[in-house]
N, CA, C and O atoms as a Tinker XYZ file with bonds, in Angstrom:
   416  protein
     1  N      0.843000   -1.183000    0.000000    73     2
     2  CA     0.000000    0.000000    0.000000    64     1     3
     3  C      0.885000    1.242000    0.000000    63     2     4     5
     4  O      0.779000    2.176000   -0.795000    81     3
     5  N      1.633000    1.155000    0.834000    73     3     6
     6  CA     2.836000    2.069000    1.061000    64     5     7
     7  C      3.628000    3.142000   -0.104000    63     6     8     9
     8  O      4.082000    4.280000   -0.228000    81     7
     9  N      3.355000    1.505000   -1.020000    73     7    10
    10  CA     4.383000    2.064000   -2.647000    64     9    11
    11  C      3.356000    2.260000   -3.738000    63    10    12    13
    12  O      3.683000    2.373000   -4.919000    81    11
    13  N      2.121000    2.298000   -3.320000    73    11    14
    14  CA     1.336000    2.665000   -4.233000    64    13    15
    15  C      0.816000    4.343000   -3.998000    63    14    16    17
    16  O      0.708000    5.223000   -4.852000    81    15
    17  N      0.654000    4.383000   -3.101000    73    15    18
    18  CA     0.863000    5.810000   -2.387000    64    17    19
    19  C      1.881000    6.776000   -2.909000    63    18    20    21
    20  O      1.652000    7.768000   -3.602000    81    19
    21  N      3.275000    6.255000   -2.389000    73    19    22
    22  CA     4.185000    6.975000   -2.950000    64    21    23
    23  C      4.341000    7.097000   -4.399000    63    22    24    25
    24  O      4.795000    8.187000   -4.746000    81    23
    25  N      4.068000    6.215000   -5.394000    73    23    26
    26  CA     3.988000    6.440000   -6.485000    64    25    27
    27  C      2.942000    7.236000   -7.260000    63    26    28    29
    28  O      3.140000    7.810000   -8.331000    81    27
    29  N      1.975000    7.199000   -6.675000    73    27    30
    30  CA     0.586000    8.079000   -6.740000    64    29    31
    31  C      0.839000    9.365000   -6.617000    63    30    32    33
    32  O      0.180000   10.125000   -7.327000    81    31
    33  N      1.813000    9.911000   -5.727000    73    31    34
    34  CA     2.024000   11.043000   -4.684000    64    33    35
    35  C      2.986000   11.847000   -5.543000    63    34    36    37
    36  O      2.896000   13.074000   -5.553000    81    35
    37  N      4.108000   11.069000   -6.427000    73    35    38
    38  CA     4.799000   11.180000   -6.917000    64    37    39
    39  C      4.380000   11.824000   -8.462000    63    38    40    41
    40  O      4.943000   12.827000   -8.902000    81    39
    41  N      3.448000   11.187000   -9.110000    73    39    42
    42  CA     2.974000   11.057000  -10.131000    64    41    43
    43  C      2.223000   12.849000   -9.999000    63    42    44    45
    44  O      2.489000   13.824000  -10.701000    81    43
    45  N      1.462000   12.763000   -9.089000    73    43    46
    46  CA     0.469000   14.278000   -8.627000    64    45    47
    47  C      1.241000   15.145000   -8.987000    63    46    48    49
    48  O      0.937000   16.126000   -9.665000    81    47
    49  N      2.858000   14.733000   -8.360000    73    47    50
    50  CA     3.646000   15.595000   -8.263000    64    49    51
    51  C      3.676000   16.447000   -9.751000    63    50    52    53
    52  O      3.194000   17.433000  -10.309000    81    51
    53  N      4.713000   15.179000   -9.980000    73    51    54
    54  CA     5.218000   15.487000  -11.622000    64    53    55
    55  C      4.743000   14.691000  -12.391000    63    54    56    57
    56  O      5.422000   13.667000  -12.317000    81    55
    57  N      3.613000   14.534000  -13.396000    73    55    58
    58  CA     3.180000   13.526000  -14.208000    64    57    59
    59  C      4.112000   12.967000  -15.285000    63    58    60    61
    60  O      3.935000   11.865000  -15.803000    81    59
    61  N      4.876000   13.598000  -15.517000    73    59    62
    62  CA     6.019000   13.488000  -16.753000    64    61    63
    63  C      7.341000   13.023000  -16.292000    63    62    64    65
    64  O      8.285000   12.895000  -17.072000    81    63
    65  N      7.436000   12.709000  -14.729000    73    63    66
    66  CA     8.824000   11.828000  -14.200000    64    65    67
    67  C      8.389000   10.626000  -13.908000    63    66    68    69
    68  O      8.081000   10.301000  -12.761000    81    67
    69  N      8.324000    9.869000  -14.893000    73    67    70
    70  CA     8.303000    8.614000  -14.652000    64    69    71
    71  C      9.067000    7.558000  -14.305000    63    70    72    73
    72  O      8.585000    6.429000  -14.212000    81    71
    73  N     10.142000    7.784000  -14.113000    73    71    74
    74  CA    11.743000    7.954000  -13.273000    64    73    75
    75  C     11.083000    7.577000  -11.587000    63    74    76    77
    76  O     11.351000    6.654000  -10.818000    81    75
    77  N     10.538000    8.245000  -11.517000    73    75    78
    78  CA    10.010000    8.240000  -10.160000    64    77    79
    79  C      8.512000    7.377000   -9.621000    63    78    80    81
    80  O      8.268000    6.533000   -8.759000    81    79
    81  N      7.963000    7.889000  -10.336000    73    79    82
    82  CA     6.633000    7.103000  -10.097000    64    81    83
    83  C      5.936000    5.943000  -10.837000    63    82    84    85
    84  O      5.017000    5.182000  -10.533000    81    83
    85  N      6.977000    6.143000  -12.280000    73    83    86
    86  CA     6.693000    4.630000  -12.818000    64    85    87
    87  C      5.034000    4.372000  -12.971000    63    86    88    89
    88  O      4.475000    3.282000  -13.086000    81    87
    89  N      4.474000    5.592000  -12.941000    73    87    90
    90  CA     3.389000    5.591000  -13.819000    64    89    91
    91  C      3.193000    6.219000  -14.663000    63    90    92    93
    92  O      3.062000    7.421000  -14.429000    81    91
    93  N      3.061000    5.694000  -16.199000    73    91    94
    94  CA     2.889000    6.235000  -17.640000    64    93    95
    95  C      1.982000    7.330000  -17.625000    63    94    96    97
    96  O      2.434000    8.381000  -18.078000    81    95
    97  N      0.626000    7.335000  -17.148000    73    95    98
    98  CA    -0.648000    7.835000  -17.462000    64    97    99
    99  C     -1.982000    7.981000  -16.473000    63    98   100   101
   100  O     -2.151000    7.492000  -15.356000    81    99
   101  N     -2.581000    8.545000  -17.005000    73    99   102
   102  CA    -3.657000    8.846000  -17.008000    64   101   103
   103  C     -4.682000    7.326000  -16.047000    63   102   104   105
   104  O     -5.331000    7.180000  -15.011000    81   103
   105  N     -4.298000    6.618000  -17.075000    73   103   106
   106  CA    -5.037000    5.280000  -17.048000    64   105   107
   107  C     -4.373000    4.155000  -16.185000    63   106   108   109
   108  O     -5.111000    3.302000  -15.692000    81   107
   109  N     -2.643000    4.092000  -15.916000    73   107   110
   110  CA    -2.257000    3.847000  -15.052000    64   109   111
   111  C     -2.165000    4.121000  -13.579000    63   110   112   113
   112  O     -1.749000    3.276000  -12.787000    81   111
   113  N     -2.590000    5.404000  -13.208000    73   111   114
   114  CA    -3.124000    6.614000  -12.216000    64   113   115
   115  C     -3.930000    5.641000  -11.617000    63   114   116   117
   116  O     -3.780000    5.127000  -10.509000    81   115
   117  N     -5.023000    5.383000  -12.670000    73   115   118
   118  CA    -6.410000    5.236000  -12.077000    64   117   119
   119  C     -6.220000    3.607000  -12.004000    63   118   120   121
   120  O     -6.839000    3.110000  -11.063000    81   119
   121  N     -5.545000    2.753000  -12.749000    73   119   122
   122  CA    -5.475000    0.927000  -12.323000    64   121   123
   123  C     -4.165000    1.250000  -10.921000    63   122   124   125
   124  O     -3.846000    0.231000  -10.307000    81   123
   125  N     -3.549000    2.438000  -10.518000    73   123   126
   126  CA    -2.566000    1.827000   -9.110000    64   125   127
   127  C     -4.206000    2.165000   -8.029000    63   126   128   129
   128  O     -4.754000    1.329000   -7.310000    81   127
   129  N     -4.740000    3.897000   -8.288000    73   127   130
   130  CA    -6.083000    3.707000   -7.496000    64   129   131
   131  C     -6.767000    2.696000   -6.874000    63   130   132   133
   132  O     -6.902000    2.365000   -5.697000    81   131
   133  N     -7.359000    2.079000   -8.422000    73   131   134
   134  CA    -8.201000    0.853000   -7.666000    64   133   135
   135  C     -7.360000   -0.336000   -7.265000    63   134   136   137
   136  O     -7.989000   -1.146000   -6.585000    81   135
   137  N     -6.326000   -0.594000   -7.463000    73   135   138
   138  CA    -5.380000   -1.677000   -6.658000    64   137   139
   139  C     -5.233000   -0.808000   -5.233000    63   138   140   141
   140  O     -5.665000   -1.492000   -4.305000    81   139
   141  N     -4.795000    0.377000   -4.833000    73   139   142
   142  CA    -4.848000    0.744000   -3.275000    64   141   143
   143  C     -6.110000    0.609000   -2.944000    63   142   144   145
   144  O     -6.180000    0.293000   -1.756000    81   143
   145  N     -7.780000    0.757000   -3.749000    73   143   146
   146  CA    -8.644000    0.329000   -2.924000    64   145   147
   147  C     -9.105000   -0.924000   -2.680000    63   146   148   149
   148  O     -9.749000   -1.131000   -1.651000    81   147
   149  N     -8.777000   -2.207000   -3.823000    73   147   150
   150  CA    -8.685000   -3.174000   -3.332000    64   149   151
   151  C     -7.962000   -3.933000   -1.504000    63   150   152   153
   152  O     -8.308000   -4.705000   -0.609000    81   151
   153  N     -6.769000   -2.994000   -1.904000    73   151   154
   154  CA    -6.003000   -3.614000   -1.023000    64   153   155
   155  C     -6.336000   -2.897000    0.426000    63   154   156   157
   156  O     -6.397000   -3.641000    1.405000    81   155
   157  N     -6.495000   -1.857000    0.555000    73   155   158
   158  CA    -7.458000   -1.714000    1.809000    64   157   159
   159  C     -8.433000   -2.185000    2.309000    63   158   160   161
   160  O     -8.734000   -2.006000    3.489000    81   159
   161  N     -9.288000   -3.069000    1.251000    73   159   162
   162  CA   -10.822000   -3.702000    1.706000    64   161   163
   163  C    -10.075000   -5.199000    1.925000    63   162   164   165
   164  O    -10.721000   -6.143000    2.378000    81   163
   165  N     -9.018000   -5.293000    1.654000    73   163   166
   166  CA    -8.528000   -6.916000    2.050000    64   165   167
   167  C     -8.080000   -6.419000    3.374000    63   166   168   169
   168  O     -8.487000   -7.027000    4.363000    81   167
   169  N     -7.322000   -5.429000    3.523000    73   167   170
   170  CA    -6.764000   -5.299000    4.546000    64   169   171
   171  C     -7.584000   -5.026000    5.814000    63   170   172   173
   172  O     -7.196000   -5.306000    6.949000    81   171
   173  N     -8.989000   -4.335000    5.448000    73   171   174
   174  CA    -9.848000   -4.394000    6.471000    64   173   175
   175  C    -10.759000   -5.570000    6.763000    63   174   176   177
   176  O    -11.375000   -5.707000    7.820000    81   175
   177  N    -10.791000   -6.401000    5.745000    73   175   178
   178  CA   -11.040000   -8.085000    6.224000    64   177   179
   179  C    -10.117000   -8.663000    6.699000    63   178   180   181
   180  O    -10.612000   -9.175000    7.704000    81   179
   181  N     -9.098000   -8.936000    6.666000    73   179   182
   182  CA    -8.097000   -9.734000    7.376000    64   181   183
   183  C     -8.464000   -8.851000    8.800000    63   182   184   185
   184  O     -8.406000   -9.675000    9.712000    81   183
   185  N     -8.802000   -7.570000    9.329000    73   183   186
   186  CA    -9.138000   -6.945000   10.835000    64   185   187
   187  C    -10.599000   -7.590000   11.027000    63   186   188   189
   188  O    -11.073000   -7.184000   12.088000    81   187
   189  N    -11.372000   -8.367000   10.421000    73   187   190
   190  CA   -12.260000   -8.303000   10.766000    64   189   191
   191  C    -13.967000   -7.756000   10.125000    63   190   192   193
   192  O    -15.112000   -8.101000   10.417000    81   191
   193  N    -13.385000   -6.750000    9.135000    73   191   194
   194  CA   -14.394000   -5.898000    8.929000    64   193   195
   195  C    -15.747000   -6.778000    7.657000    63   194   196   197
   196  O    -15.200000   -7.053000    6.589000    81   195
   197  N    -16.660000   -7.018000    7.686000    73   195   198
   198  CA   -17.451000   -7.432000    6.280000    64   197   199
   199  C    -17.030000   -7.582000    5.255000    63   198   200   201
   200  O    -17.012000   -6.414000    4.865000    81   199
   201  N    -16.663000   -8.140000    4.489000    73   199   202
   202  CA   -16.557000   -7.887000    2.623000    64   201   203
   203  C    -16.879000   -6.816000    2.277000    63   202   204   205
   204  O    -18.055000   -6.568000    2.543000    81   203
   205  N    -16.206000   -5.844000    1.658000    73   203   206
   206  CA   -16.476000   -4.583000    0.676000    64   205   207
   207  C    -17.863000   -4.954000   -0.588000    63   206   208   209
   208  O    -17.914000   -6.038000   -1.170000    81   207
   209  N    -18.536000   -4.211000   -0.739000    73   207   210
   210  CA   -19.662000   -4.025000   -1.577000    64   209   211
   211  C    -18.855000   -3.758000   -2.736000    63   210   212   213
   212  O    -17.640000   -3.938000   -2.652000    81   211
   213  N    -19.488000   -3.259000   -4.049000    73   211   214
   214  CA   -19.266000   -2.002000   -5.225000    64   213   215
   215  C    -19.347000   -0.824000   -4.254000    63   214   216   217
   216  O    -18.311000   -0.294000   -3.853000    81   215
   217  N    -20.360000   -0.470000   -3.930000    73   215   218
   218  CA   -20.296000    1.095000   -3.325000    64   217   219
   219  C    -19.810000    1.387000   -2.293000    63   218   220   221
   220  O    -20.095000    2.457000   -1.755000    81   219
   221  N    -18.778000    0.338000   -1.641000    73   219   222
   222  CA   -17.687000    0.593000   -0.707000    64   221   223
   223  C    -16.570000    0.572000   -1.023000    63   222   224   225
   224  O    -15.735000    1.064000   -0.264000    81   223
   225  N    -16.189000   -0.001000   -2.242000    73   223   226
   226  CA   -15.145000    0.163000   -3.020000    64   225   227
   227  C    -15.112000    2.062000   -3.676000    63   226   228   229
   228  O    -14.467000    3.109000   -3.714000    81   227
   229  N    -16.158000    1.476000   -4.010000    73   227   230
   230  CA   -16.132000    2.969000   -4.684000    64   229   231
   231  C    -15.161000    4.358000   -3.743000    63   230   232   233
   232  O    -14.195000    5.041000   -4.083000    81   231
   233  N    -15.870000    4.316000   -2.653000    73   231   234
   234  CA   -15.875000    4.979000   -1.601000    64   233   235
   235  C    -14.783000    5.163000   -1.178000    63   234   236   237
   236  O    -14.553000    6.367000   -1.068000    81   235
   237  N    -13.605000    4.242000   -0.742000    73   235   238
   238  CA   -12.886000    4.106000   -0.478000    64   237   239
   239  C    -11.658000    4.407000   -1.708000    63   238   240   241
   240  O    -10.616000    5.050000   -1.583000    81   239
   241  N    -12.116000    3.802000   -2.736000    73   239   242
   242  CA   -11.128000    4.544000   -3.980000    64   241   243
   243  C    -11.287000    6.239000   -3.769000    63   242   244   245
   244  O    -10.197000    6.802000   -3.668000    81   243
   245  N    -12.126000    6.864000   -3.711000    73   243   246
   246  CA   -12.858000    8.470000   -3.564000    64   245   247
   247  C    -11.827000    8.556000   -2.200000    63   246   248   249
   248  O    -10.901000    9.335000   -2.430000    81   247
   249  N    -11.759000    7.924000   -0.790000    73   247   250
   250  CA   -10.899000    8.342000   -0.003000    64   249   251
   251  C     -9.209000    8.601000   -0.261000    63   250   252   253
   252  O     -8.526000    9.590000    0.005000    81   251
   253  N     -8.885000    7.462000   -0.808000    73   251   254
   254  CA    -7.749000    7.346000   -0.871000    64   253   255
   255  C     -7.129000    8.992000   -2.190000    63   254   256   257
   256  O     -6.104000    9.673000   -2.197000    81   255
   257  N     -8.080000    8.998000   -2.863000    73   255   258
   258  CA    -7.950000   10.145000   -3.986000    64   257   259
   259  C     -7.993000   11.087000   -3.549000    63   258   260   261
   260  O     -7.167000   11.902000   -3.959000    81   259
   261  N     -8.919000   11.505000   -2.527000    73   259   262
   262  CA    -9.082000   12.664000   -1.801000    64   261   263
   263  C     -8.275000   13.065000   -0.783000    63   262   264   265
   264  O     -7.992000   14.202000   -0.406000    81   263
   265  N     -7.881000   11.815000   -0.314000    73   263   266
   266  CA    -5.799000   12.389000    0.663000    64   265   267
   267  C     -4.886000   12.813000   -0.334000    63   266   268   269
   268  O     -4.105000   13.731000   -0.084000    81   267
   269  N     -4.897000   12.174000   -1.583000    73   267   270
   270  CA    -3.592000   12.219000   -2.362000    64   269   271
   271  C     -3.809000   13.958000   -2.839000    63   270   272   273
   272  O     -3.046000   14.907000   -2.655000    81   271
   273  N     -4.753000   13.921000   -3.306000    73   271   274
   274  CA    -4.744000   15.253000   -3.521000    64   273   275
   275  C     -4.707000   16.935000   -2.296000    63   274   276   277
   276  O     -4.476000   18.137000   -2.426000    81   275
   277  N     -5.115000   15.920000   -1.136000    73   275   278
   278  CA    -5.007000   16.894000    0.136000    64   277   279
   279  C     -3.899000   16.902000    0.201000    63   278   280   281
   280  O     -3.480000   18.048000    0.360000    81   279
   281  N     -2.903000   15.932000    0.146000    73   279   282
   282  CA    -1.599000   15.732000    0.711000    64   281   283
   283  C     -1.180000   16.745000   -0.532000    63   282   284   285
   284  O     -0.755000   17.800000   -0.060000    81   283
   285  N     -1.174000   16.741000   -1.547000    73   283   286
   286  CA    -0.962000   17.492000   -2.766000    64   285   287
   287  C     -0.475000   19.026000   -2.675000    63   286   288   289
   288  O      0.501000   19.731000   -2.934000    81   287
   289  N     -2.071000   19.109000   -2.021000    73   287   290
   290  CA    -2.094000   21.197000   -1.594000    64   289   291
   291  C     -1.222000   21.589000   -0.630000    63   290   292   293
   292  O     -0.595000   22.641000   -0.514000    81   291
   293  N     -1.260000   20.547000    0.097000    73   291   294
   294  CA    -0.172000   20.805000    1.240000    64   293   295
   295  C      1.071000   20.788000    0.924000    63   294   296   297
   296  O      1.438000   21.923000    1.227000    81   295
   297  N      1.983000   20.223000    0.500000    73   295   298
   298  CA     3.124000   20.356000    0.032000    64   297   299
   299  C      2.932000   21.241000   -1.181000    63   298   300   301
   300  O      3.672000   20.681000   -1.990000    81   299
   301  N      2.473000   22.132000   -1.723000    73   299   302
   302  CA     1.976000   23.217000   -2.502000    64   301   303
   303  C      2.531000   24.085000   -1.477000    63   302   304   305
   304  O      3.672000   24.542000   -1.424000    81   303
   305  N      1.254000   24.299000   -0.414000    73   303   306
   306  CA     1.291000   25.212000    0.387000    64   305   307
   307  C      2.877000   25.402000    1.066000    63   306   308   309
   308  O      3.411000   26.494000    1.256000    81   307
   309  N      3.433000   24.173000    1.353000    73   307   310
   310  CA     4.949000   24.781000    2.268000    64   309   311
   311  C      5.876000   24.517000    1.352000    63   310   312   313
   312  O      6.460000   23.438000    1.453000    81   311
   313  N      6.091000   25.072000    0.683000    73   311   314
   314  CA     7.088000   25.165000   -0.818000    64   313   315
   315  C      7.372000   23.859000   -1.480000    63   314   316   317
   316  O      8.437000   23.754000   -2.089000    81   315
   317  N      6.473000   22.760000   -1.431000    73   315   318
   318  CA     6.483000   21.717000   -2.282000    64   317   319
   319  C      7.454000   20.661000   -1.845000    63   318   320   321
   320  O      7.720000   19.751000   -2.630000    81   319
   321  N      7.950000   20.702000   -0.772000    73   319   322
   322  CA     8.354000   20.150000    0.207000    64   321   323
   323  C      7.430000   18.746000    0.377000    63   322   324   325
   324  O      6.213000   18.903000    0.283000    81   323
   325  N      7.889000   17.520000    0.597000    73   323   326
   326  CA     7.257000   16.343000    0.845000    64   325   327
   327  C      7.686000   15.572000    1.869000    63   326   328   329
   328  O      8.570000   14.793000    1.512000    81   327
   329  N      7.253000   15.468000    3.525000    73   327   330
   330  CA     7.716000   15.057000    4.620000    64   329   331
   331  C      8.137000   13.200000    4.090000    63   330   332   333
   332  O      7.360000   12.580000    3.363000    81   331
   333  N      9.461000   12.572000    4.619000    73   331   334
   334  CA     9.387000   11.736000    4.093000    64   333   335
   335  C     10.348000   11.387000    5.299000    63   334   336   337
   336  O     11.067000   12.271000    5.765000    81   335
   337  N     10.368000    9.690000    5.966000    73   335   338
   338  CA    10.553000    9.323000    6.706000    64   337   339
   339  C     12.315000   10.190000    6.869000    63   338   340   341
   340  O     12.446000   10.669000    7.996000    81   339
   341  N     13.406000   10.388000    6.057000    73   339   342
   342  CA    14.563000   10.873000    5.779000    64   341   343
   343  C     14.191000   12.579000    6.323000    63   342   344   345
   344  O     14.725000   12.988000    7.353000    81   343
   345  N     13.642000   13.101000    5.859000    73   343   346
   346  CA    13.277000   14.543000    6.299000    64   345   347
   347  C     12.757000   15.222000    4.841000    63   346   348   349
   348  O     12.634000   14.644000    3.761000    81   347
   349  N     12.552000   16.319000    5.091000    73   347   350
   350  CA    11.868000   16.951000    3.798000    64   349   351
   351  C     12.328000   16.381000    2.446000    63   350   352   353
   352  O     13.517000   16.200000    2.181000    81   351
   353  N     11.256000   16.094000    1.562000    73   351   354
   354  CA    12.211000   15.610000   -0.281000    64   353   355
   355  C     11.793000   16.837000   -0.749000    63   354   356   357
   356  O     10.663000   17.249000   -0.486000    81   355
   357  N     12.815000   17.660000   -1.614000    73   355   358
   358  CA    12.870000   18.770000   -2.361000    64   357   359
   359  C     11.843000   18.705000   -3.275000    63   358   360   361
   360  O     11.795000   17.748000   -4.048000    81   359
   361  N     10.827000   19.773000   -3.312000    73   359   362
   362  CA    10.336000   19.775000   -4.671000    64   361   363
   363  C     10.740000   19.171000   -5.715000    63   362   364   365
   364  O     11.955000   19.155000   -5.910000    81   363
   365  N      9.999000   18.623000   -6.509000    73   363   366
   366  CA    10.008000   18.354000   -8.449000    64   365   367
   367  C     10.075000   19.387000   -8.887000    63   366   368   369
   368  O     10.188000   20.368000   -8.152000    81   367
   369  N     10.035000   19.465000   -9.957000    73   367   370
   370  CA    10.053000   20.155000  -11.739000    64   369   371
   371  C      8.571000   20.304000  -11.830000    63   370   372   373
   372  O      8.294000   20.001000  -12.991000    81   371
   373  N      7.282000   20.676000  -11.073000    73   371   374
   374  CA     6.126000   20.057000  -11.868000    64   373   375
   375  C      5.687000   20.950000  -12.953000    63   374   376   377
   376  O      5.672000   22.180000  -12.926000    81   375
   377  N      5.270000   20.031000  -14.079000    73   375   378
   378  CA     4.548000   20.511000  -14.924000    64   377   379
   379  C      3.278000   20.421000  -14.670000    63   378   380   381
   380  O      3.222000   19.566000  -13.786000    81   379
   381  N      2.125000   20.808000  -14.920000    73   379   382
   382  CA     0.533000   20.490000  -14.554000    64   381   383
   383  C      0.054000   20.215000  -15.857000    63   382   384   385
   384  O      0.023000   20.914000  -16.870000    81   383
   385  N     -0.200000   19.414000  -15.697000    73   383   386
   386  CA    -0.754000   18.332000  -16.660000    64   385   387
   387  C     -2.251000   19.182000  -16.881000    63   386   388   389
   388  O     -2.628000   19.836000  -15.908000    81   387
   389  N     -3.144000   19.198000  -18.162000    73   387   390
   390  CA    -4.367000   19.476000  -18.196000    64   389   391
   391  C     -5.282000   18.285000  -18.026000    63   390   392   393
   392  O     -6.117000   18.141000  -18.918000    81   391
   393  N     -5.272000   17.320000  -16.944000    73   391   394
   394  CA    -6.133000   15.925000  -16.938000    64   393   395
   395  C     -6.646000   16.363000  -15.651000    63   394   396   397
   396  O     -6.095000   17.107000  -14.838000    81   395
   397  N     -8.058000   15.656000  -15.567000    73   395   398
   398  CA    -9.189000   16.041000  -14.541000    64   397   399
   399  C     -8.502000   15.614000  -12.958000    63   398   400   401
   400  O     -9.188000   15.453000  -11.949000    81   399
   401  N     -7.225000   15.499000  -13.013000    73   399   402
   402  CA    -6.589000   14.622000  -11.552000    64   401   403
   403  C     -6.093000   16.070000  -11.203000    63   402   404   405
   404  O     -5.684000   16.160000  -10.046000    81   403
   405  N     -6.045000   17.064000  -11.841000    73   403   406
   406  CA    -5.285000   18.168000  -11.096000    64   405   407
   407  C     -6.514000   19.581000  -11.181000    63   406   408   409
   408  O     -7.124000   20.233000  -12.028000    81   407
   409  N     -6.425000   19.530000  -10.377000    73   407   410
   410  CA    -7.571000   20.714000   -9.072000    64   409   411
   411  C     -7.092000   22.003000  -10.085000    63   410   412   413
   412  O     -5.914000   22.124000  -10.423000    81   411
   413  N     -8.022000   22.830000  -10.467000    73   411   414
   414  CA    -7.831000   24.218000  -11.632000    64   413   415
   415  C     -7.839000   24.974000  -10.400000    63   414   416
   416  O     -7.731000   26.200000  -10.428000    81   415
């Protein structure tokens, strides 16, 4: 989950360093997505929790999207700075992509 995150996080960053995040696209974006929401609804069955529905999947893909992009503004907000177990990672290069993943 960990490295799907970071690659996600990465990607937000700079869509065009793929050096880093090792995701091509658009469409790769959205198949690491639903693999982090898979893997949270396993991970909350192995705790115990019900089987995931469709519309808990859903839901949970919508969560995980909605940190990445919170986490996003925030390192926006303190000069693009990304807290990382080592200490701050320097800003990227970003370019902003015109695809519906980046907030106008």
């Amino acid at each position: 989950m960990a490295m799907l995150l970071r690659r996600m996080r990465a990607y937000l960053r700079d869509p065009y360093d793929y050096a880093t995040s090792r995701i091509v696209g658009e469409a790769a974006f959205e198949t690491c997505l639903d693999r982090a929401g898979i893997l949270g609804a396993r991970i909350a069955e192995l705790g115990g929790a019900a089987p995931a529905g469709a519309s808990e999947h859903e839901r949970t893909r919508g969560l995980i999207l909605e940190g990445l992009i919170a986490g996003h503004r925030v390192a926006d907000q303190t000069g693009g700075g990304v807290p990382t177990r080592q200490g701050m990672h320097p800003p990227s290069h970003e370019v902003k992509s015109r695809s519906k993943l980046w907030p106008q």
